[in-house]
KEPA-415977 format. One record per residue: residue number from 1; x, y, z of N, C-alpha, C, O in turn. Coordinates in nm, 4 decimals, always signed. Each point is the difference from the previous one (the first is absolute). Layout:
N
[atom NUM [X Y Z] [X Y Z] [X Y Z] [X Y Z]],
...
***
This chain:
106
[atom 1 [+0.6199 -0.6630 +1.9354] [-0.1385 +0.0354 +0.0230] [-0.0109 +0.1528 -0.0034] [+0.0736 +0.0624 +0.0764]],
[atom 2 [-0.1368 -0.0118 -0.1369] [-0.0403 +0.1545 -0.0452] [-0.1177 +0.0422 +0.0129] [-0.0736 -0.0550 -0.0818]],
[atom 3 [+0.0011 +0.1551 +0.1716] [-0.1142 +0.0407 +0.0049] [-0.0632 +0.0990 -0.1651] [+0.0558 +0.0872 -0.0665]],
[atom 4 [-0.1917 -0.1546 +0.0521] [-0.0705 +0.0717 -0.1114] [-0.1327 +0.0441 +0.0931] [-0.0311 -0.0466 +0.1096]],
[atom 5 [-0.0543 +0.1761 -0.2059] [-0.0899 +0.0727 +0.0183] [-0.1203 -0.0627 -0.0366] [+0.0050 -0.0335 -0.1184]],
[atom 6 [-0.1076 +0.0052 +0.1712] [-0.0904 -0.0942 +0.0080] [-0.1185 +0.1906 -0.1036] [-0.0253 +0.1184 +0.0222]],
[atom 7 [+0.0033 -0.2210 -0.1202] [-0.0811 +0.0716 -0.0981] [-0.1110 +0.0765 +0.0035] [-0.0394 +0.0942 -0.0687]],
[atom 8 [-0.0138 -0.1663 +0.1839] [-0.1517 +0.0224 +0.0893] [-0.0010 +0.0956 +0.0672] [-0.0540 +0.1075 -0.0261]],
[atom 9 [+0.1467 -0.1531 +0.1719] [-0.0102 +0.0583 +0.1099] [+0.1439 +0.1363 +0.0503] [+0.0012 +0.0680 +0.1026]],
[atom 10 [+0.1069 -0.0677 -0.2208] [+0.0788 +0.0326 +0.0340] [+0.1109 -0.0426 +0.1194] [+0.1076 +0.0540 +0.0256]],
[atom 11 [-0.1600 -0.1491 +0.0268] [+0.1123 -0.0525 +0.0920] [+0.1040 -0.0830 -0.0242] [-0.0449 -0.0955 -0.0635]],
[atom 12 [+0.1884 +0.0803 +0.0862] [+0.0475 -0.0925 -0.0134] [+0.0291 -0.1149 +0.0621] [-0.0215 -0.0280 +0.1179]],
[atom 13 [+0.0752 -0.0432 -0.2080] [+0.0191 -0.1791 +0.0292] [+0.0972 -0.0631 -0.0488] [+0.0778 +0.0564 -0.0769]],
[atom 14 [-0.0634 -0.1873 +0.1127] [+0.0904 -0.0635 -0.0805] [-0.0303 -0.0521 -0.0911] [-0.1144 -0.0454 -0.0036]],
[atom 15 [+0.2177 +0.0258 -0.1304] [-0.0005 -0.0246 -0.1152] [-0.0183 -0.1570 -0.0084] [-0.0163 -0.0491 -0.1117]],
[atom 16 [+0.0179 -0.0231 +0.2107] [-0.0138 -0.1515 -0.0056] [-0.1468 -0.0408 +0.0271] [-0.0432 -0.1043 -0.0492]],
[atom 17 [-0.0394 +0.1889 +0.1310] [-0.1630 +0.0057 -0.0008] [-0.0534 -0.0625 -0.1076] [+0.0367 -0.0127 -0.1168]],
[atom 18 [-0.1606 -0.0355 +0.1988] [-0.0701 -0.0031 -0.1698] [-0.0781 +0.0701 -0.0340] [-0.0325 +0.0120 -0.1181]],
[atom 19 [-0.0543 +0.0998 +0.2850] [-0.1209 +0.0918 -0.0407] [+0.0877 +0.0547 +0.1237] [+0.0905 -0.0462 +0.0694]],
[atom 20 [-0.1677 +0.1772 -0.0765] [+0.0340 +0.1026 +0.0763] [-0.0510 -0.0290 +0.1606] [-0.1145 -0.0314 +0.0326]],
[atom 21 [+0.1904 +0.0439 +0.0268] [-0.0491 -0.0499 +0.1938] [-0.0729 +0.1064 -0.0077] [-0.1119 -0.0446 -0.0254]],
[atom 22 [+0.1038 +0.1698 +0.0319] [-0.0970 +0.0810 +0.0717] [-0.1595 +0.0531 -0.0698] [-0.1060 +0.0423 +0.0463]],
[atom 23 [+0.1710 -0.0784 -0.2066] [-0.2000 +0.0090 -0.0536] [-0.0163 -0.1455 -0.0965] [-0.1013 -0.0208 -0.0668]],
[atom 24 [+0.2176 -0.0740 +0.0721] [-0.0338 -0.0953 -0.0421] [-0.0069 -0.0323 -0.1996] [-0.0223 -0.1035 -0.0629]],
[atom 25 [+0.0578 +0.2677 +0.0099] [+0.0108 -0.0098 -0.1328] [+0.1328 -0.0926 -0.0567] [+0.1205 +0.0198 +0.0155]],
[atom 26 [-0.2046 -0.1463 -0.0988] [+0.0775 -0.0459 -0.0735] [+0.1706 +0.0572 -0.1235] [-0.0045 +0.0824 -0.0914]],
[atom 27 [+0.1252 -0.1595 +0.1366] [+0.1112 +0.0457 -0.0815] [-0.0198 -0.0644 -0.1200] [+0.0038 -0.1214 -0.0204]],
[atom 28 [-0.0371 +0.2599 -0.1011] [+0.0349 -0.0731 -0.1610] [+0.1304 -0.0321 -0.0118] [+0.0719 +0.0962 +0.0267]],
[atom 29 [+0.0004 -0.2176 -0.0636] [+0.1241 -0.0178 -0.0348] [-0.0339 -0.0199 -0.1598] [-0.1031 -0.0374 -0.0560]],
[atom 30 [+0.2231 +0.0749 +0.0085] [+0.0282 -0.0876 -0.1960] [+0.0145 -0.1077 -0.0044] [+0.0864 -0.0659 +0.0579]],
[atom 31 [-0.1662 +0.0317 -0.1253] [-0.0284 -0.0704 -0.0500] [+0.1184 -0.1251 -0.0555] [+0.0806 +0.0154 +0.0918]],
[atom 32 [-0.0233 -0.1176 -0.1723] [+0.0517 -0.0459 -0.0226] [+0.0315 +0.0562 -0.1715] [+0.0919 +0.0536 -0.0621]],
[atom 33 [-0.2600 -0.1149 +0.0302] [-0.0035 +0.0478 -0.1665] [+0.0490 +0.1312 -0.0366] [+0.0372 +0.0101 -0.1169]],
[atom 34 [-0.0275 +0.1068 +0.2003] [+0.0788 +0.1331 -0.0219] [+0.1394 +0.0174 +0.0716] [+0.0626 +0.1059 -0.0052]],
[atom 35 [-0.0232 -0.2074 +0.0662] [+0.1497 +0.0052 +0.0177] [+0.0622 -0.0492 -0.1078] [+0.0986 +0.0628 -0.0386]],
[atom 36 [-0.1283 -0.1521 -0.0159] [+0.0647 -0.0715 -0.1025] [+0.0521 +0.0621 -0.1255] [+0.1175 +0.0011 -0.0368]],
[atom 37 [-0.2450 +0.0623 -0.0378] [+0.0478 +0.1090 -0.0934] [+0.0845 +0.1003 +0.0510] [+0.0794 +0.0526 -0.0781]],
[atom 38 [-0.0822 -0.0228 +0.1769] [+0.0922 +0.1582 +0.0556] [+0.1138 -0.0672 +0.0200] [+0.1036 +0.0659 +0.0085]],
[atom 39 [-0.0997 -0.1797 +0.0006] [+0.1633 -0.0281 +0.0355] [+0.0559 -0.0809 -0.1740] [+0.1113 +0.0228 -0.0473]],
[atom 40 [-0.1688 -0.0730 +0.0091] [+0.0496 -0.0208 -0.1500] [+0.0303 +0.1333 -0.0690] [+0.1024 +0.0100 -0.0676]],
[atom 41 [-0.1784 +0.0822 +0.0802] [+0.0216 +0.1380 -0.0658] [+0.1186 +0.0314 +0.0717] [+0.0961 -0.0139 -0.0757]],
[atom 42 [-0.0500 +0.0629 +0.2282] [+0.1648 +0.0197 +0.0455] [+0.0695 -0.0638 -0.0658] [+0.0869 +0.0550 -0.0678]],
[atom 43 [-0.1119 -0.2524 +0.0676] [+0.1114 -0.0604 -0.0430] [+0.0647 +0.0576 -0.1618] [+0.1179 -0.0089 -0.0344]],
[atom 44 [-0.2234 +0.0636 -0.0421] [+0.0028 +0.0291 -0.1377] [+0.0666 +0.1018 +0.0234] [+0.1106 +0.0038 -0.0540]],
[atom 45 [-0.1436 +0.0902 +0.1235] [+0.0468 +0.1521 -0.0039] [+0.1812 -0.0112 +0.0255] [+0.1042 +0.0337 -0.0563]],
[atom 46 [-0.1415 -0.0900 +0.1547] [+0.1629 -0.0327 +0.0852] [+0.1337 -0.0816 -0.1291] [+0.1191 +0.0304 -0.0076]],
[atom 47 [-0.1992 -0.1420 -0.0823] [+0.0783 -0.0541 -0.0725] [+0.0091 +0.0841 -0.1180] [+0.0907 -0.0232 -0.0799]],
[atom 48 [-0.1710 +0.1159 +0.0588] [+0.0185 +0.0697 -0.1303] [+0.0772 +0.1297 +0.0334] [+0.0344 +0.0636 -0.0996]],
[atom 49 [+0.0026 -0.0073 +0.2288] [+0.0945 +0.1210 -0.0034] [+0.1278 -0.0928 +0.0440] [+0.0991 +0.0727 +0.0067]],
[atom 50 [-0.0725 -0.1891 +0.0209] [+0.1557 -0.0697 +0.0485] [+0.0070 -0.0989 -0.1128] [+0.0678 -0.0991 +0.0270]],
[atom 51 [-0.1271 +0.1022 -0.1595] [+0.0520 -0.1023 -0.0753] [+0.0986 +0.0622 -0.0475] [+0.0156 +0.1205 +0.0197]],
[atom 52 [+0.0814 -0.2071 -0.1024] [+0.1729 +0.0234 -0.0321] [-0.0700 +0.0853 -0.1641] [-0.0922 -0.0341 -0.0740]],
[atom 53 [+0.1730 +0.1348 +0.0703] [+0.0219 +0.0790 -0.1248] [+0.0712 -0.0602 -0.1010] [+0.1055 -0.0559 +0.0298]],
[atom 54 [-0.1568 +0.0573 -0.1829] [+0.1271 -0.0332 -0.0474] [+0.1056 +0.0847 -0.0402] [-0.0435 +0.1136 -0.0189]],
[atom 55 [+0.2052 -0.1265 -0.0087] [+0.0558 +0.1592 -0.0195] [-0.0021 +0.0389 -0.0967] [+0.1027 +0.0422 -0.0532]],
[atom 56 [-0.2294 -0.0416 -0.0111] [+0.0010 +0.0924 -0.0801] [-0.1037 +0.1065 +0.0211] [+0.0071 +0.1211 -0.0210]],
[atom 57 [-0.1247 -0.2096 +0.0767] [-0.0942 +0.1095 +0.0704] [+0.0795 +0.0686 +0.1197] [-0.0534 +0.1014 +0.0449]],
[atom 58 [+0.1611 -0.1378 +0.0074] [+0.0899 +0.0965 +0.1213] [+0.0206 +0.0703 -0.1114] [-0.0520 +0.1110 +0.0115]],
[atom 59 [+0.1031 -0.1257 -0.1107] [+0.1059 +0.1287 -0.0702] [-0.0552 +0.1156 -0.0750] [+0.0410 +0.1151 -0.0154]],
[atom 60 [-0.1931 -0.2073 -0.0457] [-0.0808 +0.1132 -0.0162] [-0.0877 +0.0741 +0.1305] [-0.0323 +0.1188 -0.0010]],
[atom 61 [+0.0068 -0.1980 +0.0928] [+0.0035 +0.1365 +0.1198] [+0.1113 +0.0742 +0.0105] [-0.0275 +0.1199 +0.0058]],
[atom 62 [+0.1143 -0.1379 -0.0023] [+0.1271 +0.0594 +0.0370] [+0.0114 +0.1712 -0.0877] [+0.0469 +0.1042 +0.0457]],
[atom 63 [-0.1089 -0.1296 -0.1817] [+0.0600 +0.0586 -0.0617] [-0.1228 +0.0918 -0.0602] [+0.0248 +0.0980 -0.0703]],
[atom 64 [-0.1441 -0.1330 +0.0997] [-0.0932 +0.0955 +0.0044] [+0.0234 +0.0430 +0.1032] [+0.0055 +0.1096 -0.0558]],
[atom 65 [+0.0222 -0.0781 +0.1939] [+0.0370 +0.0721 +0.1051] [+0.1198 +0.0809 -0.0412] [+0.0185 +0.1067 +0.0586]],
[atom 66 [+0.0432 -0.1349 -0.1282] [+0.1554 +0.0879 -0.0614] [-0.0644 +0.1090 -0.0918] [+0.0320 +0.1178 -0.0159]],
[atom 67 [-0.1343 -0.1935 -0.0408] [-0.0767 +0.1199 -0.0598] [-0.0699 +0.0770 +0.0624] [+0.0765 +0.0944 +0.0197]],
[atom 68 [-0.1623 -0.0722 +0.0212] [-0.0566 +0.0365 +0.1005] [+0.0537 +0.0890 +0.0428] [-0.0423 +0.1149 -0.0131]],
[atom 69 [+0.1531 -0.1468 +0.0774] [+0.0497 +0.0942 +0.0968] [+0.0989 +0.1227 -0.0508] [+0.0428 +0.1080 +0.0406]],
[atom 70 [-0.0316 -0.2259 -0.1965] [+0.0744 +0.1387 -0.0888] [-0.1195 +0.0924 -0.0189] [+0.0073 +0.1177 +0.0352]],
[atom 71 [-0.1237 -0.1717 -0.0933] [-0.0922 +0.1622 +0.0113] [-0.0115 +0.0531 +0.0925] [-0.0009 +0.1229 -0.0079]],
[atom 72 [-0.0132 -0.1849 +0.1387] [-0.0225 +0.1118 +0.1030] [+0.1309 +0.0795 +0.0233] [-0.0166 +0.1125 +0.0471]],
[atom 73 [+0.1216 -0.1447 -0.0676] [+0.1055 +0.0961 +0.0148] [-0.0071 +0.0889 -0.0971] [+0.0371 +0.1143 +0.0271]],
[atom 74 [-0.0805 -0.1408 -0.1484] [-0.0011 +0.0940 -0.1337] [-0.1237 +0.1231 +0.0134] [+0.0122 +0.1094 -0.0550]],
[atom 75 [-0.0849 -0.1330 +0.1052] [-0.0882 +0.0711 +0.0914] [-0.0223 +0.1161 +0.1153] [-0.0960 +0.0742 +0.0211]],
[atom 76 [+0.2013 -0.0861 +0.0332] [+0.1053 +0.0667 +0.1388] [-0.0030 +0.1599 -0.0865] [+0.0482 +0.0381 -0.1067]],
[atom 77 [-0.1230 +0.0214 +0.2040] [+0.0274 +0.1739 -0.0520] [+0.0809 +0.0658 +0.0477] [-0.0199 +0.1206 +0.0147]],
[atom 78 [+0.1590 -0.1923 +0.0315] [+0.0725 +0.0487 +0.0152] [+0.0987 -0.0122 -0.1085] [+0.1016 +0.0691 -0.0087]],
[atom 79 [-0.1389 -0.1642 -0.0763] [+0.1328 +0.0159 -0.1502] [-0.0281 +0.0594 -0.0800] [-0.1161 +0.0163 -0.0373]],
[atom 80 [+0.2499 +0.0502 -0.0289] [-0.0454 +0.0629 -0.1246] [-0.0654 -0.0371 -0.1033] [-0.0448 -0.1146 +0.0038]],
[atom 81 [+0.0207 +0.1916 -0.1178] [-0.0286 -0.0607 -0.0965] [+0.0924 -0.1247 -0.0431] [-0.0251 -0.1204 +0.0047]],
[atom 82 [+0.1484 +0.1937 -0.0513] [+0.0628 -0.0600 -0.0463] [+0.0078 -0.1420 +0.0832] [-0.0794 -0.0821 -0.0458]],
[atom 83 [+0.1314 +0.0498 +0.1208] [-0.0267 -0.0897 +0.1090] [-0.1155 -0.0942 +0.0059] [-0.0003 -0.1201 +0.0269]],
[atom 84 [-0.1054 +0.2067 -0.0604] [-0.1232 -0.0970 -0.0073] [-0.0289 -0.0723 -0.1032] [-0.0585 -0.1084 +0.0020]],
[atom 85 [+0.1242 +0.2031 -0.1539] [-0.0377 -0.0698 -0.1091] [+0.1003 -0.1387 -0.0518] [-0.0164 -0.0845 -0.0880]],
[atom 86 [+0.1488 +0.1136 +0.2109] [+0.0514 -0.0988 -0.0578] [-0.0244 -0.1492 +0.0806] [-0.0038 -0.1069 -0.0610]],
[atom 87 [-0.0112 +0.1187 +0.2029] [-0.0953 -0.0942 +0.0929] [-0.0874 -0.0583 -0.0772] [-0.0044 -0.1230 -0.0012]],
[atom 88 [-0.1235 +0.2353 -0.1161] [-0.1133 -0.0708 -0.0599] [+0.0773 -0.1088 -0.1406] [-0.0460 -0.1035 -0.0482]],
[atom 89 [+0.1689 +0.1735 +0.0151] [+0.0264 -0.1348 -0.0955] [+0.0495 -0.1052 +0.0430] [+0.0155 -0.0831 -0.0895]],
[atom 90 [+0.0297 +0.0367 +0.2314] [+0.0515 -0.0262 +0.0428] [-0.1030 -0.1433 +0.0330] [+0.0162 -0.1159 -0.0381]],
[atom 91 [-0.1434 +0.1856 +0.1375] [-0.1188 -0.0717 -0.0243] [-0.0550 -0.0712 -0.1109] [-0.0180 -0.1215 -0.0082]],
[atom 92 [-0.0122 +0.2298 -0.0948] [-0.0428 -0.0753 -0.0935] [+0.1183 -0.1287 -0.0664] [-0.0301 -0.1193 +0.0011]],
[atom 93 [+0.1456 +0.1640 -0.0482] [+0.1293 -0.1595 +0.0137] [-0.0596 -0.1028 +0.0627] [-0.0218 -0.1077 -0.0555]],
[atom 94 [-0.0180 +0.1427 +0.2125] [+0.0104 -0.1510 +0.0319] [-0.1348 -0.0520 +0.0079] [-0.0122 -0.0943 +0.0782]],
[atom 95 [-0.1009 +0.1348 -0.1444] [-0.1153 +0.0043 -0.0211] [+0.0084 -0.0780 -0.1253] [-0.0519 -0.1111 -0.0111]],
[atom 96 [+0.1256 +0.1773 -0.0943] [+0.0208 -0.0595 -0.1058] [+0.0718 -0.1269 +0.0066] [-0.0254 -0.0986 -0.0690]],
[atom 97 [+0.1189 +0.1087 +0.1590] [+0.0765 -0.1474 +0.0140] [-0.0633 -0.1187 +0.0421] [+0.0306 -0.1077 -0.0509]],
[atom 98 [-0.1417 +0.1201 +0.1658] [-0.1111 -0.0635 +0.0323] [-0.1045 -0.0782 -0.0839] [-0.0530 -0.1104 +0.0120]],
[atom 99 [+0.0443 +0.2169 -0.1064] [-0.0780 -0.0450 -0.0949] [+0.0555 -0.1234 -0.1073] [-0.0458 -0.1103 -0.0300]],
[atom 100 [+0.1423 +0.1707 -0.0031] [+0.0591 -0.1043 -0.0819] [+0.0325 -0.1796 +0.0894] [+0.0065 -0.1196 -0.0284]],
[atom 101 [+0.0036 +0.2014 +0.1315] [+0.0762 -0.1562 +0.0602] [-0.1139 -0.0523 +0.0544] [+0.0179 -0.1190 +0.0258]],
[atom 102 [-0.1607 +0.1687 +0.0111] [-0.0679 -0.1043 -0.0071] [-0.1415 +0.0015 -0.0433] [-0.0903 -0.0713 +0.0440]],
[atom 103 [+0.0807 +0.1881 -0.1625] [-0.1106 -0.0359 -0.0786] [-0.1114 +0.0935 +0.0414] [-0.1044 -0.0005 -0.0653]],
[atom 104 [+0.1188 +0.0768 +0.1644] [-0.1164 +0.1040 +0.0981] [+0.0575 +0.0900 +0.0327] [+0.1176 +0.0102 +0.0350]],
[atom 105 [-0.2213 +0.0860 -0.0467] [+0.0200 +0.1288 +0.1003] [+0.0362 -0.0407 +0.1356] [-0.0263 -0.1148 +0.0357]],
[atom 106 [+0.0780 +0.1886 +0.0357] [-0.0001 +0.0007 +0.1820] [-0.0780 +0.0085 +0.0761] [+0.0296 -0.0027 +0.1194]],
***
């Protein structure tokens, strides 16, 4: 049992009420017809970030993040040129390798 703020009068009450004891304003509860959609939409949400990957969509996450992170290192103003330009072929390789193996950019 949890006290709520009565809308009206500012006083509180308990959440099991059905109107407020001290000015008598009626509690809106939800409805049924708007629980229903809000909880089919979680169930959706919930099954669509825990459904099983297949590994190949793991491997192409995997490996756009390898990229990725090769540019942001290639990026780093702390390397030299030299250093940087060879990081950028380095990137582009597995950019290119990507491509070939499955038909798309990253």
């Amino acid at each position: 049992m949890a006290l709520i703020t009565c809308k009206e009068c500012s006083k509180e009450y308990s959440d099991t009420a059905v109107a407020c004891p001290n000015c008598g304003a009626r509690i809106k509860k939800p409805r049924l017809w708007i629980r229903i959609p809000l909880a089919l939409a979680a169930l959706f949400f919930a099954w669509a970030a825990l459904r099983d990957r297949s590994p190949e969509e793991i491997e192409m996450a995997q490996q756009r993040s390898a990229i990725k992170l090769c540019w942001d290192e290639q990026a780093r103003k702390s390397n030299s040129i030299g250093s940087a330009q060879f990081i950028a072929g380095a990137c582009e390789r597995m950019e290119t390798e990507f491509e070939q193996k499955y038909g798309h950019k990253p």
